[in-house]
Structures are given as structure tokens and as C-alpha cells.
PyMOL Python script that loads the backbone (N, CA, C, O; Angstrom):
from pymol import cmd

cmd.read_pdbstr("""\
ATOM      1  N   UNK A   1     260.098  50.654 122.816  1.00  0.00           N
ATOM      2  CA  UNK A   1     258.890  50.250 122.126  1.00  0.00           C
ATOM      3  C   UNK A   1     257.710  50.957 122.775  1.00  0.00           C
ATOM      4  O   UNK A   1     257.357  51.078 123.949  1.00  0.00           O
ATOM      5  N   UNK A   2     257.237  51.368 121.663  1.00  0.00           N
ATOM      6  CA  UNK A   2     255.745  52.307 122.362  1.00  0.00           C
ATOM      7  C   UNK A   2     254.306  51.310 122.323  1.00  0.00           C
ATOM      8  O   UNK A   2     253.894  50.460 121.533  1.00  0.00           O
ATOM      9  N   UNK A   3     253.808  51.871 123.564  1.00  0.00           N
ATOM     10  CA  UNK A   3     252.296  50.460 123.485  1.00  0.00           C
ATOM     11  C   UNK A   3     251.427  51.396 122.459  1.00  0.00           C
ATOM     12  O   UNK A   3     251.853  52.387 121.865  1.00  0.00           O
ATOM     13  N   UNK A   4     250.057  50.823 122.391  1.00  0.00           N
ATOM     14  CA  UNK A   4     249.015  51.787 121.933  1.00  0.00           C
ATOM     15  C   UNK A   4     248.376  52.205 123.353  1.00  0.00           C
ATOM     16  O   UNK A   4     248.906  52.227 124.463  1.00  0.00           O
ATOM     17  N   UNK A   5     246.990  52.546 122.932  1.00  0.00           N
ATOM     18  CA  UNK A   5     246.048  53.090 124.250  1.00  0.00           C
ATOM     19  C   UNK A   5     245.822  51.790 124.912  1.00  0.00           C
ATOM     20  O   UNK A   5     245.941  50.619 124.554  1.00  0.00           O
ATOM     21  N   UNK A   6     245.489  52.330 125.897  1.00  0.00           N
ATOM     22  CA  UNK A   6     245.237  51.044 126.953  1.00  0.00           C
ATOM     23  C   UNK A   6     243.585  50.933 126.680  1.00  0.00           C
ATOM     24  O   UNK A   6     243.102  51.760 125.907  1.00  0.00           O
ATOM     25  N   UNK A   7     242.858  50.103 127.189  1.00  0.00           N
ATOM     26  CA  UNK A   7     241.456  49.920 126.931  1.00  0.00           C
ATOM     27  C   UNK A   7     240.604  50.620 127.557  1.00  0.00           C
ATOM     28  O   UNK A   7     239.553  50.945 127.004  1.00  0.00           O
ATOM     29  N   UNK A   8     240.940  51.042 129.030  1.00  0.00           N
ATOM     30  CA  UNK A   8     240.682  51.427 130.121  1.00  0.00           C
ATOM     31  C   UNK A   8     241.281  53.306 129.486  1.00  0.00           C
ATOM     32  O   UNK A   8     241.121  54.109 130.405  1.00  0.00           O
ATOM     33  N   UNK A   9     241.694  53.774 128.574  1.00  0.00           N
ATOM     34  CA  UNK A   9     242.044  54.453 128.529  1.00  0.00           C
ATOM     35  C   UNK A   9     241.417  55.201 126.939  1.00  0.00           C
ATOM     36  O   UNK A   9     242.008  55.958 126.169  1.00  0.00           O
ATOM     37  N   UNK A  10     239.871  54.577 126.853  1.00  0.00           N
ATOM     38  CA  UNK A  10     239.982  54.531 125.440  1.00  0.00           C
ATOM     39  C   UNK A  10     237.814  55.411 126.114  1.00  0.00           C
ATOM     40  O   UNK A  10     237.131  55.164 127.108  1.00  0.00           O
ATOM     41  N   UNK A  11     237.628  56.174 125.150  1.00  0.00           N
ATOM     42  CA  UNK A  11     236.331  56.611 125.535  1.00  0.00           C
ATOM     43  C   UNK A  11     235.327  56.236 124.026  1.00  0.00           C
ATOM     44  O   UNK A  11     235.557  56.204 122.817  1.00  0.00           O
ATOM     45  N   UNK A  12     234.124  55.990 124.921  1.00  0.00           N
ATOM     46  CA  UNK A  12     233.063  55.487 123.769  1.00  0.00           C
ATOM     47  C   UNK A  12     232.096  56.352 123.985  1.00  0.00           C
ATOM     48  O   UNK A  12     231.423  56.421 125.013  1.00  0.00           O
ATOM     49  N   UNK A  13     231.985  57.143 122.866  1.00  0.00           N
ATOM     50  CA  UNK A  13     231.104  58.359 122.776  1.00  0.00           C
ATOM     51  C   UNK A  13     229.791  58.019 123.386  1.00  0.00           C
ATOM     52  O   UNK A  13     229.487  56.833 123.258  1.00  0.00           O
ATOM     53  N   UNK A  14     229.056  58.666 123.930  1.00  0.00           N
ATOM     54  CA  UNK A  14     227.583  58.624 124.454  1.00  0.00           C
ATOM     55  C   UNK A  14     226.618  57.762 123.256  1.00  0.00           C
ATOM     56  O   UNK A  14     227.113  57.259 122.248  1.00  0.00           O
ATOM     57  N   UNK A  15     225.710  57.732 123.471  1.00  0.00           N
ATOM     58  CA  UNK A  15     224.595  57.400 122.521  1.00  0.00           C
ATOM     59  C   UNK A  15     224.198  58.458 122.242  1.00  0.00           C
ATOM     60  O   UNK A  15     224.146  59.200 123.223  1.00  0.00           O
ATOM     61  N   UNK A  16     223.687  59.163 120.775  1.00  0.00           N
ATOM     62  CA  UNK A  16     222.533  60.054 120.796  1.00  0.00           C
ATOM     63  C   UNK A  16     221.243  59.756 121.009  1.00  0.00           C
ATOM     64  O   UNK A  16     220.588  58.717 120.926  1.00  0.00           O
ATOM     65  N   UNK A  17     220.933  61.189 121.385  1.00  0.00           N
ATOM     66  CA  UNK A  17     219.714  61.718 122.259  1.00  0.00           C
ATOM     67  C   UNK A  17     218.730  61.969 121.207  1.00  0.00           C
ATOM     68  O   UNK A  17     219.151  62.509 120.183  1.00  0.00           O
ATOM     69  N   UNK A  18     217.375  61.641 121.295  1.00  0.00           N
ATOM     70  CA  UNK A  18     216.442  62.777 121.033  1.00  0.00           C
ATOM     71  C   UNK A  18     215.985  61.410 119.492  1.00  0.00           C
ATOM     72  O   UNK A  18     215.995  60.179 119.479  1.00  0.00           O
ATOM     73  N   UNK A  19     215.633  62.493 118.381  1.00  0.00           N
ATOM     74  CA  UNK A  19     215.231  61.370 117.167  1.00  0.00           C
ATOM     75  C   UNK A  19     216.057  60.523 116.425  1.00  0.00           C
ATOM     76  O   UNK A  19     215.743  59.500 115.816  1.00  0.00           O
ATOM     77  N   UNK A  20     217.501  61.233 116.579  1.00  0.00           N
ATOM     78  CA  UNK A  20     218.486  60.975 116.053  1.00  0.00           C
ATOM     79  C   UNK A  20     218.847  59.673 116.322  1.00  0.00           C
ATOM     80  O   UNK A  20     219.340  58.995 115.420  1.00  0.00           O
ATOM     81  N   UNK A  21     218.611  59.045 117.854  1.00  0.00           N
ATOM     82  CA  UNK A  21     219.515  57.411 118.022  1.00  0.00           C
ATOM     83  C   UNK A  21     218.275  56.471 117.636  1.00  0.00           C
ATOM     84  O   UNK A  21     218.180  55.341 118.115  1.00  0.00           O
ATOM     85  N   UNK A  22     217.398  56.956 116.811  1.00  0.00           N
ATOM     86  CA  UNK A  22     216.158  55.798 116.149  1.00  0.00           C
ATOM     87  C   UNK A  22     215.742  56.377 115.149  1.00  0.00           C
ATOM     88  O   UNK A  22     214.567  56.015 115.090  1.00  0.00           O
ATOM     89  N   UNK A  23     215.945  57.089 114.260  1.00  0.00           N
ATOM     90  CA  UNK A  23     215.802  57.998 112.575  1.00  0.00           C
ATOM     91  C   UNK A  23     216.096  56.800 111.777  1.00  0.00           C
ATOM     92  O   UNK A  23     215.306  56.272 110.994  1.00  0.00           O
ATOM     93  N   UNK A  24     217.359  56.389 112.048  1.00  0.00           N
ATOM     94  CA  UNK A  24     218.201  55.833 111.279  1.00  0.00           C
ATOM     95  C   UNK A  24     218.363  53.952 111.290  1.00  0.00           C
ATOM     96  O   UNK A  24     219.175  53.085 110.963  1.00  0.00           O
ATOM     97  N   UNK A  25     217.204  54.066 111.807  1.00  0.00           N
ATOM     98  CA  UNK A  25     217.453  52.437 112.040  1.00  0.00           C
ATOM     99  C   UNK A  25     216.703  51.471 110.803  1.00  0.00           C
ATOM    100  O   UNK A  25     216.941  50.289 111.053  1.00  0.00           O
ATOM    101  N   UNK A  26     216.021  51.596 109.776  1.00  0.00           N
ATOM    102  CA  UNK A  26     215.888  51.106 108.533  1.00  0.00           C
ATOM    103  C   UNK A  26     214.569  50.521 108.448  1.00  0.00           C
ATOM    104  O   UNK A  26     214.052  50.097 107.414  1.00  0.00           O
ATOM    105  N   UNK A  27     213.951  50.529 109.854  1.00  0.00           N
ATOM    106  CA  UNK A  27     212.294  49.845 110.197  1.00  0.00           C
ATOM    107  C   UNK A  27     211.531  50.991 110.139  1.00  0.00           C
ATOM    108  O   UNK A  27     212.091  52.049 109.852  1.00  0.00           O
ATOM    109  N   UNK A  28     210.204  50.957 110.391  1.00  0.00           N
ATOM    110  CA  UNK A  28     209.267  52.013 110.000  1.00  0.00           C
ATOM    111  C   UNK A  28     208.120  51.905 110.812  1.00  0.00           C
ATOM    112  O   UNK A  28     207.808  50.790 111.229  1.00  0.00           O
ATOM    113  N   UNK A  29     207.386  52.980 111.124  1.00  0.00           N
ATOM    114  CA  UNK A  29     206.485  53.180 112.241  1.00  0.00           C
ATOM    115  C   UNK A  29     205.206  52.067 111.783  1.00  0.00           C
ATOM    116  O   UNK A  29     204.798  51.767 110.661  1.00  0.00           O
ATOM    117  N   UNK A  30     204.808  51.641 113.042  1.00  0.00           N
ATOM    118  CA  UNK A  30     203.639  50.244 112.708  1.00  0.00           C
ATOM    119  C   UNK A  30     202.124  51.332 112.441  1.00  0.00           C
ATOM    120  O   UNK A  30     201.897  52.375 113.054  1.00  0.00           O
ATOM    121  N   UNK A  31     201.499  50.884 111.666  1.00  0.00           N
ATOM    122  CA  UNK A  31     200.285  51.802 111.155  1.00  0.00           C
ATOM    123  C   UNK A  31     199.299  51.876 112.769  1.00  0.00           C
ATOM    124  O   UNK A  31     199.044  50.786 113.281  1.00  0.00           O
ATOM    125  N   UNK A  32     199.013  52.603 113.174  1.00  0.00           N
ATOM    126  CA  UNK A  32     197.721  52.758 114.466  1.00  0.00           C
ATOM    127  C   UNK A  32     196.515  51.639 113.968  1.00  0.00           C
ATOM    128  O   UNK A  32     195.917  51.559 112.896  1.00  0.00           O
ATOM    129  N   UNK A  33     196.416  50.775 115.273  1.00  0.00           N
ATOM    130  CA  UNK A  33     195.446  50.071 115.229  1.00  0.00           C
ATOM    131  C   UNK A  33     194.088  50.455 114.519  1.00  0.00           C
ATOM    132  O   UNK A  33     193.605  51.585 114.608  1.00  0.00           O
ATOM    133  N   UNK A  34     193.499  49.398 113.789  1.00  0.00           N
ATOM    134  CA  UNK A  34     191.936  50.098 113.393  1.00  0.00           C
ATOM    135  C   UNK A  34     191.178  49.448 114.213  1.00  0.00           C
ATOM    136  O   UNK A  34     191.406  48.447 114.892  1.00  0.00           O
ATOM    137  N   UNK A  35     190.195  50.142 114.090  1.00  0.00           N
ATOM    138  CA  UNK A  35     188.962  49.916 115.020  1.00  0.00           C
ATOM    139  C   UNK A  35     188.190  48.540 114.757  1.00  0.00           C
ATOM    140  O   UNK A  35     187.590  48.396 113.692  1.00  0.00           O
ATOM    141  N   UNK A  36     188.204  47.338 115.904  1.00  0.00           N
ATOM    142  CA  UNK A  36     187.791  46.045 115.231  1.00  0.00           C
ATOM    143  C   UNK A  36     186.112  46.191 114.414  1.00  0.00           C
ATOM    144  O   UNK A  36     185.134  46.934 114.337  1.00  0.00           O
ATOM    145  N   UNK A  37     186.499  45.285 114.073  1.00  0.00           N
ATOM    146  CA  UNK A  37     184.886  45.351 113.087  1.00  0.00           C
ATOM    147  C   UNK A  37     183.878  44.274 113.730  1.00  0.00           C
ATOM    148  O   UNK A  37     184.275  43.333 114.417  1.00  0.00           O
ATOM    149  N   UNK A  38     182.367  44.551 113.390  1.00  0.00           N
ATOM    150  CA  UNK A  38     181.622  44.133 114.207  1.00  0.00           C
ATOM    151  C   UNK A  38     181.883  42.910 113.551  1.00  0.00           C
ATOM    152  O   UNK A  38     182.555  42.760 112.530  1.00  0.00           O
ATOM    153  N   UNK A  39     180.969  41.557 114.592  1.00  0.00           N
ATOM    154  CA  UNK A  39     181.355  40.013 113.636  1.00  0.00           C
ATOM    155  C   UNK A  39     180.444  39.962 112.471  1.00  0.00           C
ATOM    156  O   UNK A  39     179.378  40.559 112.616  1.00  0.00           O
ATOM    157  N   UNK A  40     180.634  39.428 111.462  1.00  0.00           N
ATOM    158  CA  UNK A  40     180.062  39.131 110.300  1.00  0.00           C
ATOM    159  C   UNK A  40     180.618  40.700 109.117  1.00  0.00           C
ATOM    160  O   UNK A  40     180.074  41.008 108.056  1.00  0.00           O
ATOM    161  N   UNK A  41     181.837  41.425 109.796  1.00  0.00           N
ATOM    162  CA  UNK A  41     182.199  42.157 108.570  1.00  0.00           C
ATOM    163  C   UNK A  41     183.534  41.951 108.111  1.00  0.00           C
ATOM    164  O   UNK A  41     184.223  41.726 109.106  1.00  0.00           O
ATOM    165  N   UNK A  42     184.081  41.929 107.285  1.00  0.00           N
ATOM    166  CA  UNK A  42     185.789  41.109 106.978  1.00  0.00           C
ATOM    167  C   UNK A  42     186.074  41.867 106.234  1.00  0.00           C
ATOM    168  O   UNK A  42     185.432  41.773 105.188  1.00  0.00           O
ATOM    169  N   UNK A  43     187.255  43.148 106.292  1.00  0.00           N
ATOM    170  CA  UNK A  43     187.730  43.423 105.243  1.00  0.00           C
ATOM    171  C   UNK A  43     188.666  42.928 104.365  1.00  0.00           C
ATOM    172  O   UNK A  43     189.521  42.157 104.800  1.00  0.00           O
ATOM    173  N   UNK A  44     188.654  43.183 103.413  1.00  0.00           N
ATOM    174  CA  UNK A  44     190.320  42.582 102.685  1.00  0.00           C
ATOM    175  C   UNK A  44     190.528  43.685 100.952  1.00  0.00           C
ATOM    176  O   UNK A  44     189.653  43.959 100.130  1.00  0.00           O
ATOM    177  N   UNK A  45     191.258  43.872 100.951  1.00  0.00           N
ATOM    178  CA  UNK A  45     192.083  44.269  99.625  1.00  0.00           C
ATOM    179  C   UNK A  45     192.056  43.855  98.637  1.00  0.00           C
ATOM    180  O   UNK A  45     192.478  42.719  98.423  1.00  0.00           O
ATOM    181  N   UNK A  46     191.565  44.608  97.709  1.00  0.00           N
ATOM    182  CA  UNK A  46     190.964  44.324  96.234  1.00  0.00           C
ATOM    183  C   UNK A  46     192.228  44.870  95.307  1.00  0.00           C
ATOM    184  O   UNK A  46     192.671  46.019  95.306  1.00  0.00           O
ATOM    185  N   UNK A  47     192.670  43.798  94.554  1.00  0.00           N
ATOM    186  CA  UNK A  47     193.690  44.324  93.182  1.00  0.00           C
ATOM    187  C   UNK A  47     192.667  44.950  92.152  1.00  0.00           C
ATOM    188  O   UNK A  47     191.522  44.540  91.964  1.00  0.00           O
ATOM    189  N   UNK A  48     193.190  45.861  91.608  1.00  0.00           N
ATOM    190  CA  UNK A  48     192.544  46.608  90.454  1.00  0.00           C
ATOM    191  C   UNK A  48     193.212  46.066  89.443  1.00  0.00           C
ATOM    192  O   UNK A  48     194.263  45.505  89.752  1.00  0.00           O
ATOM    193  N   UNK A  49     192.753  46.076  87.766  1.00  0.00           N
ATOM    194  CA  UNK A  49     193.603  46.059  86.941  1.00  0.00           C
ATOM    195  C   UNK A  49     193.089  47.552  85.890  1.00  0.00           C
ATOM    196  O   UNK A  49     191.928  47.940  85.758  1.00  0.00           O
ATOM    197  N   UNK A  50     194.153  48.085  85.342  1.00  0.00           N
ATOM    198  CA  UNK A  50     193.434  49.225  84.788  1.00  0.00           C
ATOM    199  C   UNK A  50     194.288  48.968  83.229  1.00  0.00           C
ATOM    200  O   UNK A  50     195.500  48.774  83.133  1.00  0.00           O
ATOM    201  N   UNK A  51     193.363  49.022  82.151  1.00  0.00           N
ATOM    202  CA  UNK A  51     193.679  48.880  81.096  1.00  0.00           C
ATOM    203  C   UNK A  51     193.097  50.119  80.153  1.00  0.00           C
ATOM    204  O   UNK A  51     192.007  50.097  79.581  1.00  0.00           O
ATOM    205  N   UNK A  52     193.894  51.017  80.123  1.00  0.00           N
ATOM    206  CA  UNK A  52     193.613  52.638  79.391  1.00  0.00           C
ATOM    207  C   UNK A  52     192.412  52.854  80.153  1.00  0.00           C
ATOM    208  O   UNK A  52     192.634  52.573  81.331  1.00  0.00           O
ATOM    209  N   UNK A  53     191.268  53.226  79.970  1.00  0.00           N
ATOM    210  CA  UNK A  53     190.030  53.941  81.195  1.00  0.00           C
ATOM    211  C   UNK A  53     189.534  52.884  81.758  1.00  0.00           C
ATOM    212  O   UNK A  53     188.635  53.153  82.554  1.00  0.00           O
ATOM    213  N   UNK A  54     189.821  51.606  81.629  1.00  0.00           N
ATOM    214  CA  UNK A  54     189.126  50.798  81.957  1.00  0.00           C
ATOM    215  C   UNK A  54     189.369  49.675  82.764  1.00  0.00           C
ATOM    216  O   UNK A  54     190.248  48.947  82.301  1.00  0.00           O
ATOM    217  N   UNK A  55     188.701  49.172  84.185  1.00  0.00           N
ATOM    218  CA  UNK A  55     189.232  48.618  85.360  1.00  0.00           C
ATOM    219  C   UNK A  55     188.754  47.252  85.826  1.00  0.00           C
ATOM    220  O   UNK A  55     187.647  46.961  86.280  1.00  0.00           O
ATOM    221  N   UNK A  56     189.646  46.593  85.656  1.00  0.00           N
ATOM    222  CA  UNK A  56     189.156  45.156  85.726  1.00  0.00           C
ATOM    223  C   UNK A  56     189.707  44.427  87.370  1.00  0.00           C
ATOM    224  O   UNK A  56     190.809  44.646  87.873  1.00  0.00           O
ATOM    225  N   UNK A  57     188.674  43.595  87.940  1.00  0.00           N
ATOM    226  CA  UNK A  57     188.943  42.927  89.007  1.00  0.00           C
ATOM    227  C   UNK A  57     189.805  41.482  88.915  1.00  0.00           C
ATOM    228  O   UNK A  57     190.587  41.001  89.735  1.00  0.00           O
ATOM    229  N   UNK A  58     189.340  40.943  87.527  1.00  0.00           N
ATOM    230  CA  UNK A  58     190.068  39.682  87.163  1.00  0.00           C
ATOM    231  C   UNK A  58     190.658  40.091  86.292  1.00  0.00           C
ATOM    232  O   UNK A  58     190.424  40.954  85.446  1.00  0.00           O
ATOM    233  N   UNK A  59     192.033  39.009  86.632  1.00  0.00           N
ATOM    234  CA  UNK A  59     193.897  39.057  85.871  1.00  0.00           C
ATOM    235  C   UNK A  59     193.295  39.050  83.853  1.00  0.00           C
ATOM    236  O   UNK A  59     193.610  39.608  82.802  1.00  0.00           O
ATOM    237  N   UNK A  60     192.533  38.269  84.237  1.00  0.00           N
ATOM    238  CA  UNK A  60     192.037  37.614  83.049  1.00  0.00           C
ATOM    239  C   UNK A  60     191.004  38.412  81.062  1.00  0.00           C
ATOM    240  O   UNK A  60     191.066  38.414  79.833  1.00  0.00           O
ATOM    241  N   UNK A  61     189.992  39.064  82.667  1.00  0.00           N
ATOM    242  CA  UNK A  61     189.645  40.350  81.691  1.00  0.00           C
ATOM    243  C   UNK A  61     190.351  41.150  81.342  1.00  0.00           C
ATOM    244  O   UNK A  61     190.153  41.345  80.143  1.00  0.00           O
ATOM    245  N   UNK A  62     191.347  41.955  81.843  1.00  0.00           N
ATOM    246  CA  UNK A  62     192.182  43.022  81.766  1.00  0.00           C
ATOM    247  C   UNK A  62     193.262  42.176  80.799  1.00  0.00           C
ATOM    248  O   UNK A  62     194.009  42.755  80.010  1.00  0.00           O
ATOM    249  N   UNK A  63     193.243  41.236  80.914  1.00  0.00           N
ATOM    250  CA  UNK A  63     194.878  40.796  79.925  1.00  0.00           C
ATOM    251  C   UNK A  63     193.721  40.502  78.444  1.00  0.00           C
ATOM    252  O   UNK A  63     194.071  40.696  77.279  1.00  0.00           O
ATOM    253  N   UNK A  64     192.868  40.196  78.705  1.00  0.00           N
ATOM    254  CA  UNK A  64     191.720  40.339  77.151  1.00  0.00           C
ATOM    255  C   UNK A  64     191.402  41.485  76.360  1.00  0.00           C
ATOM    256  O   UNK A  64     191.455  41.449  75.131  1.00  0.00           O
ATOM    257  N   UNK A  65     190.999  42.738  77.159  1.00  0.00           N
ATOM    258  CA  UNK A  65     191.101  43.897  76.934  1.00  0.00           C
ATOM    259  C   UNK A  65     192.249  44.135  76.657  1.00  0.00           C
ATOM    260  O   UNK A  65     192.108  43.872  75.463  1.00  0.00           O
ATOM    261  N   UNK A  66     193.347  44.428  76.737  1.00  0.00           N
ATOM    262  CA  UNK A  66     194.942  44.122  76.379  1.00  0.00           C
ATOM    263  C   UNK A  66     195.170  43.723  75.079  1.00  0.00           C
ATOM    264  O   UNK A  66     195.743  44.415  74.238  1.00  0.00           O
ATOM    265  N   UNK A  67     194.853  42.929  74.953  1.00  0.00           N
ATOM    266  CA  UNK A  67     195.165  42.060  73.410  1.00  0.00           C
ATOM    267  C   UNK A  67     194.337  42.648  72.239  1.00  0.00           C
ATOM    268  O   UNK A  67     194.612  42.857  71.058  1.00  0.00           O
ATOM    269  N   UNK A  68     192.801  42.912  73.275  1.00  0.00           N
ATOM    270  CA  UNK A  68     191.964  43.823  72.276  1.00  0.00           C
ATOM    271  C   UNK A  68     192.663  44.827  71.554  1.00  0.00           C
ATOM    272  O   UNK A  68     192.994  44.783  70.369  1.00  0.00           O
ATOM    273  N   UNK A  69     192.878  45.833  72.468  1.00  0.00           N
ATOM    274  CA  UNK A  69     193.790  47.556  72.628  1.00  0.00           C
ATOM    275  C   UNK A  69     194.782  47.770  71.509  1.00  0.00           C
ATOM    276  O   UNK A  69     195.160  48.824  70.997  1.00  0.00           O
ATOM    277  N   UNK A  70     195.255  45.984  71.145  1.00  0.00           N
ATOM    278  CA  UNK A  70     197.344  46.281  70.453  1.00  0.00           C
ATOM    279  C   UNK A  70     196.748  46.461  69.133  1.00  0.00           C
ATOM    280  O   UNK A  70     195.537  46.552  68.928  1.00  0.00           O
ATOM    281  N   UNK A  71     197.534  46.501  68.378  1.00  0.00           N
ATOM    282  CA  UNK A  71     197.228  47.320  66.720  1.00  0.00           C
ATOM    283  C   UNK A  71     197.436  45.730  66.066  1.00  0.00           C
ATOM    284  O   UNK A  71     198.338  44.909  66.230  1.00  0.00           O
ATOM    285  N   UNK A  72     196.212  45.694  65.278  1.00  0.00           N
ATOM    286  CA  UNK A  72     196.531  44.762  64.350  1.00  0.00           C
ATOM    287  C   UNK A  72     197.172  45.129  63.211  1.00  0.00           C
ATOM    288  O   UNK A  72     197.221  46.327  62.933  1.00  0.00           O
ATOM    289  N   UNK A  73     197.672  44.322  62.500  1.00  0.00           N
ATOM    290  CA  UNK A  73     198.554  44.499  61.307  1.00  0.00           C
ATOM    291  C   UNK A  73     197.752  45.671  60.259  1.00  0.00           C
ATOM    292  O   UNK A  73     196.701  45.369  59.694  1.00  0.00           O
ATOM    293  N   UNK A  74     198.202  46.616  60.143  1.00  0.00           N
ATOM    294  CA  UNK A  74     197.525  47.591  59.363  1.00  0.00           C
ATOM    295  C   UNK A  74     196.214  48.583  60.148  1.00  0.00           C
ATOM    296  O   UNK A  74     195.635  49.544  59.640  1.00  0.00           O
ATOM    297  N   UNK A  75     196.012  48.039  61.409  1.00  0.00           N
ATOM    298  CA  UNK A  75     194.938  48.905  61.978  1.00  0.00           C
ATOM    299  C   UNK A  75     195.339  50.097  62.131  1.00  0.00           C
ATOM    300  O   UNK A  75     194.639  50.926  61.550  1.00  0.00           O
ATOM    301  N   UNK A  76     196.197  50.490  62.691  1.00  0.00           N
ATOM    302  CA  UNK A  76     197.177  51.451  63.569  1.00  0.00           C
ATOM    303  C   UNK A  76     196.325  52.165  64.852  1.00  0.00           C
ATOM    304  O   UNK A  76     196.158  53.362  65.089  1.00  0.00           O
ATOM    305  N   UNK A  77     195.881  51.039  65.542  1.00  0.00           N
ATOM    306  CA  UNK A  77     194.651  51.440  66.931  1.00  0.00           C
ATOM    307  C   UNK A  77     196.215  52.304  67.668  1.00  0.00           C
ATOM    308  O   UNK A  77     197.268  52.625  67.117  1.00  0.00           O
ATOM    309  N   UNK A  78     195.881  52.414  68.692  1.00  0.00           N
ATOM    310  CA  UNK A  78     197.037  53.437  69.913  1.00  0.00           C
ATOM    311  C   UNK A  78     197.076  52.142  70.750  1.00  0.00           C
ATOM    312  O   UNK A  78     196.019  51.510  70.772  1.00  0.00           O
ATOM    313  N   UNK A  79     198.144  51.630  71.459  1.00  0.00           N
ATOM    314  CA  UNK A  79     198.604  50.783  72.376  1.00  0.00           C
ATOM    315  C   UNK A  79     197.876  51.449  73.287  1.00  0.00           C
ATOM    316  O   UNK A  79     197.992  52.673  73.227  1.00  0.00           O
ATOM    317  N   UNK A  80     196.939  50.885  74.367  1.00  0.00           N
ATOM    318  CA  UNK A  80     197.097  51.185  76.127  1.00  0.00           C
ATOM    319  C   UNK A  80     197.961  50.293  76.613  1.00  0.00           C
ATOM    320  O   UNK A  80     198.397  49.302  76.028  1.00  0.00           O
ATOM    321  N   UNK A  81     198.304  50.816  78.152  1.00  0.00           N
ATOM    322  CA  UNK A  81     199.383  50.224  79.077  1.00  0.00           C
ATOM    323  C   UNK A  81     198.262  49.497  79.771  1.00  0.00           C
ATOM    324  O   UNK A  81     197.112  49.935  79.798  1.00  0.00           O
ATOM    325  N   UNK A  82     198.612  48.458  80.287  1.00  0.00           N
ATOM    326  CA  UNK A  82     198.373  47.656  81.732  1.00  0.00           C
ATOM    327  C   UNK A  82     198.935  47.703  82.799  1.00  0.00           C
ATOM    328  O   UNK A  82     199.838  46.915  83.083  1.00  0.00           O
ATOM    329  N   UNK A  83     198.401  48.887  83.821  1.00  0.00           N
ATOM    330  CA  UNK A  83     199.009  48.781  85.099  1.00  0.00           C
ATOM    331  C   UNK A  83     198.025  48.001  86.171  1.00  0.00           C
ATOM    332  O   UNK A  83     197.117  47.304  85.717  1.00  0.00           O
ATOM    333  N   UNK A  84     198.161  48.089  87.215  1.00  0.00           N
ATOM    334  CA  UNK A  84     198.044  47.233  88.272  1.00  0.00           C
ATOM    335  C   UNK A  84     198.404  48.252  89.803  1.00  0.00           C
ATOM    336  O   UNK A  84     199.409  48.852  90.185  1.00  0.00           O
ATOM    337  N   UNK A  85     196.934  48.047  90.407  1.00  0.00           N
ATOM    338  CA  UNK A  85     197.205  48.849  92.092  1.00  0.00           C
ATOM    339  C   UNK A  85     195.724  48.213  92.487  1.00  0.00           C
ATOM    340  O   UNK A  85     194.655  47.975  91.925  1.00  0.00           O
ATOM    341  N   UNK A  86     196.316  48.086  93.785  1.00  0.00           N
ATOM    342  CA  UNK A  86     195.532  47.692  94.765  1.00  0.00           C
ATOM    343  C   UNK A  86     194.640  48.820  95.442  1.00  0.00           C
ATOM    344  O   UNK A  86     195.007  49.956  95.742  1.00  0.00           O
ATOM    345  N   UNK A  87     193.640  48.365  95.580  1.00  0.00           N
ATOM    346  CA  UNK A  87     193.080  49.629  96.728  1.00  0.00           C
ATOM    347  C   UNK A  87     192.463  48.923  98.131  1.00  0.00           C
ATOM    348  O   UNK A  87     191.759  47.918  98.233  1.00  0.00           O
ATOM    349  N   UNK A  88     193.050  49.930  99.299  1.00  0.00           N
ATOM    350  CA  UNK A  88     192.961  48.545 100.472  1.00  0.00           C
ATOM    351  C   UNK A  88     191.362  48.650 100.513  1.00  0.00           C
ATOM    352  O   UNK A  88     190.711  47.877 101.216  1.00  0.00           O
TER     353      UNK A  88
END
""", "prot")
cmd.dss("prot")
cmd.show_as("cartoon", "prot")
cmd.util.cbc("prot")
cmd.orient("prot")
């Protein structure tokens, strides 16, 4: 009867070196600190709404403009899209 390898007899490749043993790890570089802001300034991130040329801050206008835009029965206006992006 034949054994297998012994454990003590078994080699575990090195780690790679260099970019290669952290490329691949599925997390992503943390953005560089910004520069604090003096007191009394607060930033924060504004949603856009853009409805064909036109850019709305509230969900509300932009879904009005929207409904405006669609073709009424016999109009044959052109559909615009409603997309949506933030700008920080």
C-alpha cells in the first residue's frame, strides 16, 4: 500500500510580491482626505433630475415635466427620458 505526501513534505508557494498580492483583492483605494472646511461651511451632494434640457432639484418637478413631455392622444410631441445624477 502506497501513502500519499507527507505534510512535512508538501511546499506552499511563496506569496506574491510587488502589486500583484493586493490587485486582486475586490476593495478599492479610499479617496485622499479633503481639506476640512472652515466652521459654518457643510458640504453635501445635490441629486439632479434632468428631463430632456431641463434640470430639476425636486423628484417632483421633474416627474411633472415628464408627464408634460409624453404625447397626448393625437399630439405626436417626442417622448424625453428622465435620468437622474448626482453632482457631489
Amino acid at each position: 500500500m502506497t501513502e500519499g505526501p507527507r505534510t512535512e513534505d508538501l511546499q506552499v508557494p511563496a506569496a506574491p510580491r510587488g502589486v500583484g498580492a493586493w490587485e486582486n483583492e475586490g476593495g478599492s483605494v479610499a479617496p485622499a482626505p479633503e481639506a476640512p472646511l472652515p466652521p459654518g461651511i457643510v458640504a453635501m451632494s445635490v441629486t439632479h433630475y434632468a428631463v430632456g434640457r431641463y434640470r430639476y432639484t425636486q423628484l417632483s418637478d421633474a416627474l411633472a415635466e415628464h408627464a408634460r413631455q409624453q404625447p397626448r392622444a393625437g399630439a405626436g410631441r417626442p417622448t424625453e427620458t428622465l435620468s437622474v445624477y448626482a453632482c457631489p
